[in-house]
C-alpha positions as CSV (number, residue, x, y, z in Angstrom):
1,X,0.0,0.0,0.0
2,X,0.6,3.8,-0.5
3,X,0.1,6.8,1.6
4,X,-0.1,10.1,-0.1
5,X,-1.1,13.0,1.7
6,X,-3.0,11.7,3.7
7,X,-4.8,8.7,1.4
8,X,-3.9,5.2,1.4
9,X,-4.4,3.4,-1.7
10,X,-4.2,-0.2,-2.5
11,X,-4.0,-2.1,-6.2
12,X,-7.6,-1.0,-7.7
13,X,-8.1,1.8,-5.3
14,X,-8.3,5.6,-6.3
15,X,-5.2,7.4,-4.8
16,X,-4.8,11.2,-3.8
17,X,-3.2,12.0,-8.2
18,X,-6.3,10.4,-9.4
19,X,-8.6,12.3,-7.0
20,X,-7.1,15.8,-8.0
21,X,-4.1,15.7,-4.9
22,X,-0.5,15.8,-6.0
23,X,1.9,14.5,-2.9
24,X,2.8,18.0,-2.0
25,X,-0.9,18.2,-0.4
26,X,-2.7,21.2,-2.9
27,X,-5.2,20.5,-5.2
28,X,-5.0,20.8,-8.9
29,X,-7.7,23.9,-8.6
30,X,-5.4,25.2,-6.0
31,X,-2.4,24.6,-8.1
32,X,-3.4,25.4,-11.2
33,X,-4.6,29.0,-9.5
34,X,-2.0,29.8,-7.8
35,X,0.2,29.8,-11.8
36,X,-1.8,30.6,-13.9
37,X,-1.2,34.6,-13.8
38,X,2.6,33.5,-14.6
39,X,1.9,31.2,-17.3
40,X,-0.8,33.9,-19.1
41,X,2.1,36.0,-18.9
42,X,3.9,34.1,-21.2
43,X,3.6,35.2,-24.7
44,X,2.0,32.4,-27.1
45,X,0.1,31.3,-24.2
46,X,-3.7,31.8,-24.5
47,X,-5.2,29.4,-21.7
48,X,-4.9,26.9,-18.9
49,X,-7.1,24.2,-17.5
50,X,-7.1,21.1,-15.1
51,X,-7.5,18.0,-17.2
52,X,-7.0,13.9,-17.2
53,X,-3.9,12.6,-18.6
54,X,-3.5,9.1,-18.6
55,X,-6.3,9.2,-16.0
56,X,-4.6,11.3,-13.5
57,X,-4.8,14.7,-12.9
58,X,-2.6,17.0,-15.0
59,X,-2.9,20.8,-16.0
60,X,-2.5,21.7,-19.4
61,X,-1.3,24.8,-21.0
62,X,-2.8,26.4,-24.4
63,X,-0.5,28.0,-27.0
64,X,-0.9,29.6,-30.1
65,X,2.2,27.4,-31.2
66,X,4.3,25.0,-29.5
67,X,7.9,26.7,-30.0
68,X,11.4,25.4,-28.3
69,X,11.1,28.8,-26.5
70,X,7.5,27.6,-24.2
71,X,8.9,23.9,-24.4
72,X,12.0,25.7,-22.1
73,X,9.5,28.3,-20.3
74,X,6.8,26.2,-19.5
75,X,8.0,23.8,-16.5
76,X,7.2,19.6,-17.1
77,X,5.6,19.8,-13.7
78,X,3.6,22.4,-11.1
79,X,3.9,21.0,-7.8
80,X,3.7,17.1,-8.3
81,X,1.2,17.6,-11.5
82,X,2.7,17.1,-14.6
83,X,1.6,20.2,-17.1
84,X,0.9,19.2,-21.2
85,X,1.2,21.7,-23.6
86,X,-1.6,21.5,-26.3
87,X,-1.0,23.5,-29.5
88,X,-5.1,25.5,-30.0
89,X,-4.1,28.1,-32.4
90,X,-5.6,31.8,-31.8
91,X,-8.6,31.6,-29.4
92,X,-10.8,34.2,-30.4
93,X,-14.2,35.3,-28.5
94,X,-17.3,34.8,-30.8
95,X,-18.9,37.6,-31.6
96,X,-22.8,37.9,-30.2
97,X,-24.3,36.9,-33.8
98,X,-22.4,34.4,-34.0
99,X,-23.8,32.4,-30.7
């Protein structure tokens, strides 16, 4: 068996990653909060969000393109989650007609 923060899971049991809890203790919501303003700040970025990956939680940031320069910026992990990069293009706002 495994304790993380807190949780103990066995074979076939969910565990504190699965349930949103990285081993440092915070949330995914809390994480992802508490870095989002830095990674917006990062030109090319257009979004963030708290996701699955492999079913385990995992935040993922949007870019306009996936360049060598984010690859370096953007960090492989936040706090125990591992972060994705997803390549979205431009996100643009519909306009009200358009809805």
């Amino acid at each position: 068996m495994v304790a993380v923060a807190g949780i103990i899971a066995g074979p076939g049991e969910v565990g504190a990653q699965s349930m949103g809890i990285a081993s440092a203790g915070r949330s995914v919501e809390e994480v992802l909060k508490a870095h989002t303003v830095g990674l917006m700040s990062l030109p090319g970025v257009v979004g963030t969000a708290q996701s699955l990956c492999d079913g385990k939680s995992c935040i993922k940031v949007y870019v306009i393109r996936k360049t060598p320069e984010l690859d370096r910026k953007i960090p492989a992990s936040l706090e125990g989650y591992p972060v994705v990069i997803e390549e979205t293009g431009e996100i643009k706002a519909l306009s009200k007609e358009r809805r």
